[in-house]
C-alpha positions as CSV (number, residue, x, y, z in Angstrom):
1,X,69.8,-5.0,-11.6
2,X,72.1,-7.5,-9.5
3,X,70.3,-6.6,-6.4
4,X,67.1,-6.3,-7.5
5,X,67.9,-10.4,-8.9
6,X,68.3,-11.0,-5.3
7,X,64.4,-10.8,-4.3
8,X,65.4,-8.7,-1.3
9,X,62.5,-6.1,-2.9
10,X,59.8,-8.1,-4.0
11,X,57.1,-7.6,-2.4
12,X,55.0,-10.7,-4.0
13,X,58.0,-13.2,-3.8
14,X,59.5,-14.7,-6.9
15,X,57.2,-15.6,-9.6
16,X,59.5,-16.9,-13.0
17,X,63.2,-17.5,-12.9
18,X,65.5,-17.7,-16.0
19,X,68.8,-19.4,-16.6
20,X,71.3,-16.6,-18.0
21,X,74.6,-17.2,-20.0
22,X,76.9,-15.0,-21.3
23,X,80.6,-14.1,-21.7
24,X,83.3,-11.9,-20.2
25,X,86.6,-10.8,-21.7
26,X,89.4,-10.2,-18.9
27,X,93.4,-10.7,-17.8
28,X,92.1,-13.1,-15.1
29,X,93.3,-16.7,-15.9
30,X,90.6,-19.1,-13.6
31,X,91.4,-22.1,-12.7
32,X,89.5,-25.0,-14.9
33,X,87.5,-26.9,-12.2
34,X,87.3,-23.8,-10.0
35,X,84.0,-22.1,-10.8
36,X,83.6,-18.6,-8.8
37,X,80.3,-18.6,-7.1
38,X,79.3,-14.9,-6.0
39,X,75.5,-13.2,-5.2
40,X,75.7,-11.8,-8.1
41,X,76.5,-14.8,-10.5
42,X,79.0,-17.6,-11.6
43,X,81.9,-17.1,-13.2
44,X,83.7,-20.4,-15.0
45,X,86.2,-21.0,-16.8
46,X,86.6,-21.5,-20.8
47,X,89.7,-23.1,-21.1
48,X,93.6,-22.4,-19.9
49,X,94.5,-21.8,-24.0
50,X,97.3,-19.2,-23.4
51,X,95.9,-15.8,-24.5
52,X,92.0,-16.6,-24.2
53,X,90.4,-14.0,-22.3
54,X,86.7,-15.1,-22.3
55,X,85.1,-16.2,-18.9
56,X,81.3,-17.6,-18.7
57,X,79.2,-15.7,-16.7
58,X,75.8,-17.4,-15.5
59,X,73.4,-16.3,-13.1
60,X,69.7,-17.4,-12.4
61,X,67.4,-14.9,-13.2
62,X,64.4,-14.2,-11.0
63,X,61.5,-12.3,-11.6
64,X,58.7,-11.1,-9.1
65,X,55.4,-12.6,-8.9
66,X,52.6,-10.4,-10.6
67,X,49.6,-9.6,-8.2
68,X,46.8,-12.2,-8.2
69,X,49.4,-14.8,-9.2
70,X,50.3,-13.3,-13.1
71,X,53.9,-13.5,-13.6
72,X,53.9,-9.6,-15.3
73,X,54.7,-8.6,-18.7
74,X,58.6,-8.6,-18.6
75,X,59.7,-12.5,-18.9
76,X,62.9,-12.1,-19.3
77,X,65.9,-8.6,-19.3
78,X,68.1,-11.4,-20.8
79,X,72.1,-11.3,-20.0
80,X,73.4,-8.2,-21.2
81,X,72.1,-5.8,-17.9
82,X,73.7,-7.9,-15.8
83,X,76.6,-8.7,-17.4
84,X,77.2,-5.3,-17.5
85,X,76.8,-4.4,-13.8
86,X,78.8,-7.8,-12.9
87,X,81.9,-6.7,-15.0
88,X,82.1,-3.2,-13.4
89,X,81.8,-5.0,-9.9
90,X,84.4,-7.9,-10.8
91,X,86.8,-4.9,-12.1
92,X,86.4,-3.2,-9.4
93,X,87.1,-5.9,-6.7
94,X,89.8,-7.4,-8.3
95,X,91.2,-4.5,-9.5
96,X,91.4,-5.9,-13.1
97,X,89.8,-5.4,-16.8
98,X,86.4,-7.4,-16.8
99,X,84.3,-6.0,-19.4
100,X,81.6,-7.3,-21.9
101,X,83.5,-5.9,-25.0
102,X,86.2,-7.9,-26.3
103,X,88.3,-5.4,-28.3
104,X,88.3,-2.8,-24.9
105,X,89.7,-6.1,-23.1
106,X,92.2,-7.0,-25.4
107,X,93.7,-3.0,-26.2
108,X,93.7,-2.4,-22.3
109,X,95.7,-5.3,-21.9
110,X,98.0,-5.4,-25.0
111,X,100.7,-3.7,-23.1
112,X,100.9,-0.7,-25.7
113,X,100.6,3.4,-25.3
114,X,97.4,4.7,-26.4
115,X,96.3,8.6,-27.5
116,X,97.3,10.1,-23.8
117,X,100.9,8.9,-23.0
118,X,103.7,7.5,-24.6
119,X,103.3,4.9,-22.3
120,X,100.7,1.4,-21.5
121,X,98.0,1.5,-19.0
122,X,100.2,-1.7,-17.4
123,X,102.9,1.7,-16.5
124,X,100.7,3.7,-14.4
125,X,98.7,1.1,-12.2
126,X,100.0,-2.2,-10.7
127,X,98.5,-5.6,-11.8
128,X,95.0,-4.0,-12.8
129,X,96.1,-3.9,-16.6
130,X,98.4,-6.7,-16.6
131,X,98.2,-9.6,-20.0
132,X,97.1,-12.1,-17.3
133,X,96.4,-12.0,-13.6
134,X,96.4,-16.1,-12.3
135,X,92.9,-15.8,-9.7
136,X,94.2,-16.8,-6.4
137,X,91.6,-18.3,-3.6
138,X,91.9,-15.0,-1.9
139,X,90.5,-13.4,-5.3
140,X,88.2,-15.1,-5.4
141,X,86.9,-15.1,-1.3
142,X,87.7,-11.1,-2.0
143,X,84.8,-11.3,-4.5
144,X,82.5,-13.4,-3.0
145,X,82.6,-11.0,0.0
146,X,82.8,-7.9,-1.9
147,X,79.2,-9.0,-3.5
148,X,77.6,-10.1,-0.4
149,X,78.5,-6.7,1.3
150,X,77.4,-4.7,-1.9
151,X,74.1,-6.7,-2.6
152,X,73.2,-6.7,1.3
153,X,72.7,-3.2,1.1
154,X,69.8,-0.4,1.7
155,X,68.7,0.5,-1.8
156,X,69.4,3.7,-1.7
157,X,73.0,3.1,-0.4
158,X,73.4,0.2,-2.8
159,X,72.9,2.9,-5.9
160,X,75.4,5.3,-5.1
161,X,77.3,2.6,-4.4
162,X,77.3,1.5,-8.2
163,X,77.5,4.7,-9.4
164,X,81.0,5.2,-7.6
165,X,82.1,2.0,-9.2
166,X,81.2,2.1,-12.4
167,X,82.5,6.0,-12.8
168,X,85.7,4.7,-11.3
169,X,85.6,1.3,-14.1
170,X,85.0,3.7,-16.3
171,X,87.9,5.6,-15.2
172,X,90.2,3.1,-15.4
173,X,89.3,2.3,-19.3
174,X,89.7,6.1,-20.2
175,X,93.3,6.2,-19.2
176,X,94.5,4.9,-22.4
177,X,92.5,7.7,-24.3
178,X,92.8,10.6,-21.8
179,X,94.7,10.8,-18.9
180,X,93.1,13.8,-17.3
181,X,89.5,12.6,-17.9
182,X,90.6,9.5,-16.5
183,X,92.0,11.3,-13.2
184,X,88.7,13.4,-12.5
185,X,86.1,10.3,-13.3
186,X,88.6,9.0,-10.3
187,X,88.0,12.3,-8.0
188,X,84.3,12.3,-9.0
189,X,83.4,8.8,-8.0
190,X,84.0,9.4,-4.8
191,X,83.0,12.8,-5.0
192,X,78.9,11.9,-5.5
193,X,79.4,9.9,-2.3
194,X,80.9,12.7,-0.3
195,X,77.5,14.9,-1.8
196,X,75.0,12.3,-1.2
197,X,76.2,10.8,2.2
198,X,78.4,12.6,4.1
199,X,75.4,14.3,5.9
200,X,77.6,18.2,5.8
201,X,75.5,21.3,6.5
202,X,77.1,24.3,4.9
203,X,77.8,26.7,7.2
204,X,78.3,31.2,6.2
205,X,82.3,31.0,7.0
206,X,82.0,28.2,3.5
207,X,81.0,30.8,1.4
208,X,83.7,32.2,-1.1
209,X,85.6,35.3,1.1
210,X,85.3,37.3,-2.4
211,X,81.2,36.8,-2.0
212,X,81.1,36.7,1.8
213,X,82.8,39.7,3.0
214,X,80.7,42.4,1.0
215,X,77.9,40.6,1.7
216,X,78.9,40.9,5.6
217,X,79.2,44.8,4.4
218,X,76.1,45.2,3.2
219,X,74.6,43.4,6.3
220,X,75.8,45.5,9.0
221,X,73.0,48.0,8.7
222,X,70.1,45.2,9.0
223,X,69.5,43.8,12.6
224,X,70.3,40.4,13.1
225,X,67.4,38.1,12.4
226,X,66.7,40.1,9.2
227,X,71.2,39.9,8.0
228,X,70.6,35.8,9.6
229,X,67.6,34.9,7.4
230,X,69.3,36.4,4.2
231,X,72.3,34.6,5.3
232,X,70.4,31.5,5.2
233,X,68.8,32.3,2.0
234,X,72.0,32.6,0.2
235,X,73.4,29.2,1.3
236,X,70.3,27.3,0.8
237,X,70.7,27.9,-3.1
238,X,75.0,27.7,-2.9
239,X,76.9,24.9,-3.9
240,X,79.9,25.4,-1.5
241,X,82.9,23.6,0.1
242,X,82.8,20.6,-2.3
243,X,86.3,20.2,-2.0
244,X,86.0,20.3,1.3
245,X,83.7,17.9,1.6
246,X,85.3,15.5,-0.5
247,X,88.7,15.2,1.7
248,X,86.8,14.9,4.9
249,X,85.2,12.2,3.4
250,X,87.3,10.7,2.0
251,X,89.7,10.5,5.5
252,X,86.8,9.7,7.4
253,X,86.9,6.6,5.2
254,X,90.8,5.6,5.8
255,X,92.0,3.5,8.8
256,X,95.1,3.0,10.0
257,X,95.3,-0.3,8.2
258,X,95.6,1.5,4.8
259,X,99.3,2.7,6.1
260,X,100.2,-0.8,7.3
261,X,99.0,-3.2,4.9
262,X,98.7,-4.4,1.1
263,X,100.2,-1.9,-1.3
264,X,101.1,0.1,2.0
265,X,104.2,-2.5,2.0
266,X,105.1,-2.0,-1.6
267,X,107.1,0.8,-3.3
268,X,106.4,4.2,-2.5
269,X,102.9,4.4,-1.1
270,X,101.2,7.8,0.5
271,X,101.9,8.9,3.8
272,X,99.5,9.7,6.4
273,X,100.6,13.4,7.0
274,X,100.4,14.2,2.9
275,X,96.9,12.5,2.8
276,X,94.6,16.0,3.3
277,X,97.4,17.8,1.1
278,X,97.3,15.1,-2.0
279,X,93.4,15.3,-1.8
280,X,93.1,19.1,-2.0
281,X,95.4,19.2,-4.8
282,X,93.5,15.9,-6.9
283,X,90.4,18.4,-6.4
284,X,92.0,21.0,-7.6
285,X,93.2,19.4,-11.0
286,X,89.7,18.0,-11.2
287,X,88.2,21.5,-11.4
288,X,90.9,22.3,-13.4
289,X,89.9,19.9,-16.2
290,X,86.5,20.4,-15.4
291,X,85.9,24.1,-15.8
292,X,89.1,24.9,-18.2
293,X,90.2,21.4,-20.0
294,X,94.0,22.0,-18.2
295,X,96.0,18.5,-18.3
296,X,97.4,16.5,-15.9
297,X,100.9,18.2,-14.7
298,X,103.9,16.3,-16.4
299,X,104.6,15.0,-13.5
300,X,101.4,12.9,-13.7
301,X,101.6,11.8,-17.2
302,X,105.0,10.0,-16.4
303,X,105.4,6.2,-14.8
304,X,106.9,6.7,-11.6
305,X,107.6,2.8,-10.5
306,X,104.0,2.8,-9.3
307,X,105.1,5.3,-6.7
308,X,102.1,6.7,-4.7
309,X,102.6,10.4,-4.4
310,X,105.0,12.7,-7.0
311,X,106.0,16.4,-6.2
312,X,103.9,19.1,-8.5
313,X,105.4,22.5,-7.2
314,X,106.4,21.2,-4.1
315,X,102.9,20.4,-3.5
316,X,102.7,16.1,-2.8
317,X,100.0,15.1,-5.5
318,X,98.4,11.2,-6.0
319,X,99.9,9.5,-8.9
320,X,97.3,7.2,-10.6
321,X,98.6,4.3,-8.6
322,X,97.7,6.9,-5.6
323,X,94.4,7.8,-6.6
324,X,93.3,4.1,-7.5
325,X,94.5,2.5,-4.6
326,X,92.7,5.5,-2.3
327,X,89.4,5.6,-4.6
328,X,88.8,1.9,-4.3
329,X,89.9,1.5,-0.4
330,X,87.4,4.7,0.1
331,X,84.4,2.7,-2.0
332,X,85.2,-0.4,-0.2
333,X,85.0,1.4,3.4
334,X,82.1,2.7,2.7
335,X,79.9,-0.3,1.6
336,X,81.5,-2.2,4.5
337,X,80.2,0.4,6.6
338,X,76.7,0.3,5.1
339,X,73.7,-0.7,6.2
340,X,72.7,-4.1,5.4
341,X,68.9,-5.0,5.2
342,X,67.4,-8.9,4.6
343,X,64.4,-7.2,2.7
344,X,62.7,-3.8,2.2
345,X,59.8,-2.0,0.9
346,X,60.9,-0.5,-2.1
347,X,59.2,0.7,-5.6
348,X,61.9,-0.8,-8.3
349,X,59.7,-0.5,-11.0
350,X,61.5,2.4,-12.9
351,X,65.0,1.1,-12.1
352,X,64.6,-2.0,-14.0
353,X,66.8,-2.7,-17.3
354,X,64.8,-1.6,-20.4
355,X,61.6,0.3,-18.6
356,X,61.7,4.2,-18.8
357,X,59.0,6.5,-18.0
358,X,57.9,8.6,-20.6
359,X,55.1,11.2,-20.7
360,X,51.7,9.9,-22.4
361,X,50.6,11.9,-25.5
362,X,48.1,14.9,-24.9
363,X,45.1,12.2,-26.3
364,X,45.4,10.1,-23.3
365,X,45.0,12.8,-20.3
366,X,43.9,15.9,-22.3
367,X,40.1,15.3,-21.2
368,X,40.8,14.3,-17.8
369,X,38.7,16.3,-15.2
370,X,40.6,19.6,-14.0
371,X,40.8,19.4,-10.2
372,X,42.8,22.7,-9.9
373,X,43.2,25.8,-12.0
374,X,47.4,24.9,-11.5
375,X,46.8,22.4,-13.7
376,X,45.9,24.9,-17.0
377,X,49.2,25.2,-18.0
378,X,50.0,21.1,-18.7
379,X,46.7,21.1,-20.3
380,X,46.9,24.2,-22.7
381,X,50.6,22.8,-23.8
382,X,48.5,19.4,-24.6
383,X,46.4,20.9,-27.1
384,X,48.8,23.2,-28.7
385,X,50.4,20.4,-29.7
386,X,47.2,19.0,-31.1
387,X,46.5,22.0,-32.7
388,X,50.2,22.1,-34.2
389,X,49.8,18.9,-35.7
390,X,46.2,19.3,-37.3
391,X,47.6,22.7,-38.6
392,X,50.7,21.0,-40.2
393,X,48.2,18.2,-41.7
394,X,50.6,15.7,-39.3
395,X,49.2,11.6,-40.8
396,X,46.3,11.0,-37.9
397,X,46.3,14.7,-36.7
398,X,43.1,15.0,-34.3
399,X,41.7,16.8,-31.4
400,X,40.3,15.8,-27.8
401,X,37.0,16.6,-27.5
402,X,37.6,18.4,-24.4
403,X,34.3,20.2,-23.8
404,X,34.3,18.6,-20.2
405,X,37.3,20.5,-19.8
406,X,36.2,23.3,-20.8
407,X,32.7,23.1,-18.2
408,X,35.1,23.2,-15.7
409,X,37.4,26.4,-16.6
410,X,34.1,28.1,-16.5
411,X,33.3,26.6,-13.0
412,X,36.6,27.2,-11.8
413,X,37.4,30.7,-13.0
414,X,35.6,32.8,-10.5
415,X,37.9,31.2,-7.6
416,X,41.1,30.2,-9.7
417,X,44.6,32.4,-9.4
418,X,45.2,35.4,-11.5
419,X,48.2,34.3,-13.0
420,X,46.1,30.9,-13.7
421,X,43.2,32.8,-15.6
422,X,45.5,33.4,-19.1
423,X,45.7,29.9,-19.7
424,X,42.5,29.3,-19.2
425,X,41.4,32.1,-21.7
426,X,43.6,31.0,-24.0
427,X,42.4,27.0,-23.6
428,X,38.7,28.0,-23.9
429,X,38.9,30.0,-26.8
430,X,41.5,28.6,-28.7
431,X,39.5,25.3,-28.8
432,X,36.3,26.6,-30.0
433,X,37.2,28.7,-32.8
434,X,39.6,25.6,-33.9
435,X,37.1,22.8,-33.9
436,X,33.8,22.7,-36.5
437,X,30.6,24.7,-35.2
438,X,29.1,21.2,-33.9
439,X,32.0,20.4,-31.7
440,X,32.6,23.5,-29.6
441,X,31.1,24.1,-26.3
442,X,27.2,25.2,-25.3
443,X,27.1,29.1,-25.6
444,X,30.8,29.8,-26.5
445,X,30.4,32.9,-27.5
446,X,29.0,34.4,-24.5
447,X,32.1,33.1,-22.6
448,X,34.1,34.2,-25.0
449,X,32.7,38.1,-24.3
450,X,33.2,37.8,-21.1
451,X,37.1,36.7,-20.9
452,X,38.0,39.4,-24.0
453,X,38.0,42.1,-21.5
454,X,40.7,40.1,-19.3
455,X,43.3,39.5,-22.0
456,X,44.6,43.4,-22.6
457,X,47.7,42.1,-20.3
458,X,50.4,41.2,-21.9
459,X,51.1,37.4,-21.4
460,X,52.7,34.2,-23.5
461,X,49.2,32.7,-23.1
462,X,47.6,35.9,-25.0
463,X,50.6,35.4,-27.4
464,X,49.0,32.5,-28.7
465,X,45.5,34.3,-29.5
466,X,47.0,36.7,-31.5
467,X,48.4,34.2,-33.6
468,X,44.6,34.1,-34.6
469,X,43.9,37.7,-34.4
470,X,42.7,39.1,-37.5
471,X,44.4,42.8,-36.7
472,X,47.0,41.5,-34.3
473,X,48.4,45.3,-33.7
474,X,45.1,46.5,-33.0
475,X,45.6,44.7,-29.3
476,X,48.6,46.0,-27.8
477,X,51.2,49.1,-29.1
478,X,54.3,47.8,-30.3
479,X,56.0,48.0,-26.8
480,X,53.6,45.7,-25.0
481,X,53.8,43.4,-27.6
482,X,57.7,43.3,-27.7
483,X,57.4,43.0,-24.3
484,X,54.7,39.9,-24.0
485,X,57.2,38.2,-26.7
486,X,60.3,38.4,-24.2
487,X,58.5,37.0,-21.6
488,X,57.1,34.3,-22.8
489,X,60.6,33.2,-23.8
490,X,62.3,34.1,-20.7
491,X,59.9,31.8,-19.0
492,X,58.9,29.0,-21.3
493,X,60.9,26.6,-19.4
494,X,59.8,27.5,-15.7
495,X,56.9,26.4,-13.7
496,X,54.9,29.6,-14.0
497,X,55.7,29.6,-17.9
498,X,54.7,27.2,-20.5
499,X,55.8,25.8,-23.4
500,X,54.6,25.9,-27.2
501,X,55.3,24.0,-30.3
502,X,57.7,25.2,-32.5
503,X,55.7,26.5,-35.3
504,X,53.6,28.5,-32.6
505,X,56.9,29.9,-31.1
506,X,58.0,30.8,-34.6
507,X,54.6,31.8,-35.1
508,X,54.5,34.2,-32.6
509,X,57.8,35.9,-33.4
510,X,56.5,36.7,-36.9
511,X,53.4,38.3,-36.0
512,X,55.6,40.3,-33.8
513,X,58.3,41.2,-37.4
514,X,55.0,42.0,-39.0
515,X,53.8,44.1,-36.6
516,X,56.8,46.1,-36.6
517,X,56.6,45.8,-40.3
518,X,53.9,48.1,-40.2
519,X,55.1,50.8,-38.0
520,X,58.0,50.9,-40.8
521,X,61.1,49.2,-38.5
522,X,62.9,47.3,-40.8
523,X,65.9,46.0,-38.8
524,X,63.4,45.1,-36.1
525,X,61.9,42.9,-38.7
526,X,64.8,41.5,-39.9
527,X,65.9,40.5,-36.1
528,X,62.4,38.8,-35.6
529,X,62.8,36.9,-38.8
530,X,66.0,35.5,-38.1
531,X,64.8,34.6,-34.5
532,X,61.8,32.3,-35.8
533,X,64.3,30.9,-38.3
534,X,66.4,29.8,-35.4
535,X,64.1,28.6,-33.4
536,X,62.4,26.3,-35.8
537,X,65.4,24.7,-37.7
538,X,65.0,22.7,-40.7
539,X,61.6,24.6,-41.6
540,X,62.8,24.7,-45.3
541,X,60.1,26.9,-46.3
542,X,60.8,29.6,-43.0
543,X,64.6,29.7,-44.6
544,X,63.7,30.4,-47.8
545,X,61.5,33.1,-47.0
546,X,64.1,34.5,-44.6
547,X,66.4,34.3,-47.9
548,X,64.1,36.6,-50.0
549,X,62.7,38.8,-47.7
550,X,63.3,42.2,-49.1
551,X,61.5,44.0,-46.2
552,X,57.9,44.3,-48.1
553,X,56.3,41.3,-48.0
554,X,53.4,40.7,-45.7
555,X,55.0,38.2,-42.7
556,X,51.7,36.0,-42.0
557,X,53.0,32.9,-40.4
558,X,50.3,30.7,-41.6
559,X,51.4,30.8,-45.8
560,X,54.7,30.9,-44.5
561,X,55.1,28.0,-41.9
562,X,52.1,26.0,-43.1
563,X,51.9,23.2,-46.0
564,X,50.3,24.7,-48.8
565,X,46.6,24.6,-49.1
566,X,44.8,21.5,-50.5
567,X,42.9,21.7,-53.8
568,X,39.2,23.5,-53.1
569,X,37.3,20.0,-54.1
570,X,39.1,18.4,-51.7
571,X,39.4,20.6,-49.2
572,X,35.4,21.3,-48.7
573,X,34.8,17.4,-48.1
574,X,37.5,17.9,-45.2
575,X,37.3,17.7,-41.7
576,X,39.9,17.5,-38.4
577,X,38.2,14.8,-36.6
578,X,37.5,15.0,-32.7
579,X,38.1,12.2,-31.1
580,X,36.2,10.4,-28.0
């Protein structure tokens, strides 16, 4: 939000600006009459009252011009995104505790030992969790600069910028709590930098020896191109050298300056020739508590006078005064080094504070004309939902009248994919024995005759049909239908899958138990049962028939999984309404 406050991405200039107030909690003490003036906002004193940590932050708000001169519908994202992004920054540059949230101010800074040591936050980094830190005019020109660089950025660059910061702020207020969650948020923050910047190609010789080697094996029988291609094939899809990765980026990032100046003068700071060996080893303890929840080596946990680098198996290893000091020289180096743009064509619209893109409900592009067969799947998951919620009696439950649609799956299907056609089946029919004799679609039944003879393959599409089927094992034997039933879950979540409701998932698996109810395999039954129940928690009525089943009763999902029927009178004066 701070740089999109800047204008540098409007595209219709500023059309509405807001005056913004709101307060910070920190260890900085400002000096009364000396307001901080960044980019990103003002910070001013409240007072020099001994033990006040409160700061006013103000910043002018501006929002772009809407086309045709209309300011747009947001007015106002009031204080609290940018607050929030301005603390992390201000934390980060001044390596102190800025932060929105007075209690997290006031227990970082108390000077006490929280859950993870037997020791303060003050013990393991210098000044950063101090009771007060007096702003100098070098603080403050620090900040000013810091801002300028960060809100000059390209967008793109500018993001994972924040990202690194606030994972790194957020680092730096776990350390009371945990001290090896606090260590890898460290590692990580520049860790999505070295993934998303550093520009590395993996090459074969990155791939794990153990994997690489039989591989290699294998290969020596295929000629080259065809052993190269698979070779390529098999790193396009690995994750590899991440560790790698993040030490050569992170030295690429450290001058000589970093050995000669600032905490380089203090103490016990790192040494240039331990520098590759103390980042392989903070890697390492990251995957360690990553992958296997190990803790920080003692040797970590303890103060050690803010001394940079401590001994773990004679193996030199950052300290948290290490790590800190690299992490936010690395961050630093690496906006300094960014590319800085006046202005730039850029779509913001999602990244604002308080707008998220959701997906519409079916109603609002159900109908819409179908350009492609690829399509079918979106819109068959559209109406099952629909037809869920009218068969649950859901408050407002209606269907799309959809016959539109449904002209052009029968224009379509001659030319559209085979593995397209189920869903279009399943769309067309599924609609028109659903919906009341008046609303289905000019001579249904003649379409319908014609795409019977295409549904003996088993598929999740024809899954759904037989949840309608009057003799559901009259369709496939007992295999194919187990086998239709796998697949459909193995695949619900990928693109050439789709994915039900939960009552027709649970649906489906009960016709399946009854099914093998009938061929007389009880513990198959059983199994099936106790799928559905899992896969459509909380369906009270689904538990309690799972709870009573004694292996006889007839499993038809609909009195099982549906409300119980309304009374006759009613029920002959009712009608699912289509909507428009």
């Amino acid at each position: 939000m701070l740089q999109i406050n800047t204008g540098k991405l409007f595209a219709n200039g500023v059309g509405r600006t807001n005056q913004l107030r709101g307060v910070l909690y920190t260890n900085l003490k400002l000096y009364w009459r000396d307001d901080v003036v960044t980019g990103a906002g003002t910070l001013r004193s409240t007072g020099g009252r001994k033990g006040s940590l409160a700061l006013v932050y103000e910043l002018e708000e501006r929002m772009e011009q809407g086309e045709n001169g209309r300011p747009g519908v947001l007015l106002s994202h009031t204080e609290a995104p940018y607050i929030q992004d301005f603390s992390a920054v201000a934390s980060f540059a001044l390596n102190a505790i800025v932060s929105p949230d007075p209690e997290l101010a006031a227990q970082l800074t108390d000077g006490k030992p929280g859950l993870s040591s037997y020791h303060p936050p003050a013990k393991f980094i210098r000044r950063c969790f101090d009771p007060e830190i007096h702003m100098t005019d070098s603080d403050a020109t620090e900040l000013v600069e810091f801002c300028n660089q960060l809100l000059g950025l390209e967008r793109r660059v500018f993001l994972g910028a924040m990202s690194a910061i606030k994972t790194y702020v957020t680092a730096l207020h776990r350390i009371k709590d945990d001290l090896a969650l606090a260590y890898t948020l460290m590692v990580s923050a520049i860790e999505s930098l070295a993934q998303e910047f550093d520009g590395y190609s993996s090459a074969w010789q990155d791939v794990d020896q153990r994997k690489r080697e039989p591989i290699d094996a294998a290969l020596k029988a295929a000629n080259s191109d065809s052993a190269q291609q698979i070779r390529d094939a098999i790193l396009s899809v690995e994750h590899l050298s991440l560790g790698r990765r993040y030490r050569e980026f992170v030295i690429s990032h450290v001058d000589n300056g970093y050995f000669r100046t600032g905490d380089a003068l203090i103490g016990h700071p790192l040494a240039q020739c331990e520098l590759a060996e103390v980042l392989r080893q903070a890697y390492f303890l990251r995957s360690k508590y990553v992958h296997q929840l190990h803790d920080l080596p003692n040797e970590l946990t303890l103060p050690h006078d803010y001394s940079e680098v401590a001994y773990v198996n004679r193996q030199p290893t950052l300290t948290f005064q290490g790590l800190s000091r690299l992490t936010r020289h690395v961050i630093k180096a690496f906006v300094r080094a960014g590319n800085k743009v006046d202005r730039e064509v850029y779509d913001y619209s999602l990244e604002r504070a308080g707008v998220v893109l959701m997906p519409l409900a079916a109603q609002y592009w159900l109908a819409n004309p179908l350009g492609s067969s690829i399509e079918i799947r979106r819109r068959l998951e559209g109406f099952l939902e629909q037809l869920s919620s009218v068969e649950l009696r859901d408050a407002g439950a209606a269907f799309t009248d959809i016959r539109p649609l449904l002209a052009d799956i029968e224009r379509l299907l001659p030319n559209a994919l085979m593995a397209d056609k189920p869903a279009m089946y399943a769309l067309h029919i599924l609609f028109n024995i659903s919906v009341p004799e008046s609303a289905r679609s000019p001579d249904y039944t003649t379409q319908h005759d014609r795409f019977q003879g295409n549904l003996t393959a088993p598929s999740g599409e024809a899954l759904m049909l037989l949840c309608y089927a009057v003799d559901p094992k009259s369709h496939w034997d007992i295999e194919t239908h187990q086998s239709a039933h796998d697949e459909y879950f193995k695949k619900r979540t990928r693109t050439t899958g789709f994915r039900a409701p939960r009552l027709f998932e649970a649906a489906v698996s009960l016709v399946l138990a009854e099914h093998y109810r009938l061929e007389g395999s009880a513990p198959e039954v059983k199994r099936l049962l106790a799928l559905a129940v899992s896969n459509y928690p909380g369906h009270k009525a689904l538990l309690r028939f799972e709870e009573s089943f004694t292996g006889e009763q007839a499993l038809d999902w609909r009195s099982i999984l549906l409300p119980a029927p309304e009374a006759p009178a009613k029920a002959e004066t009712t009608e699912c309404p289509i909507q428009e």
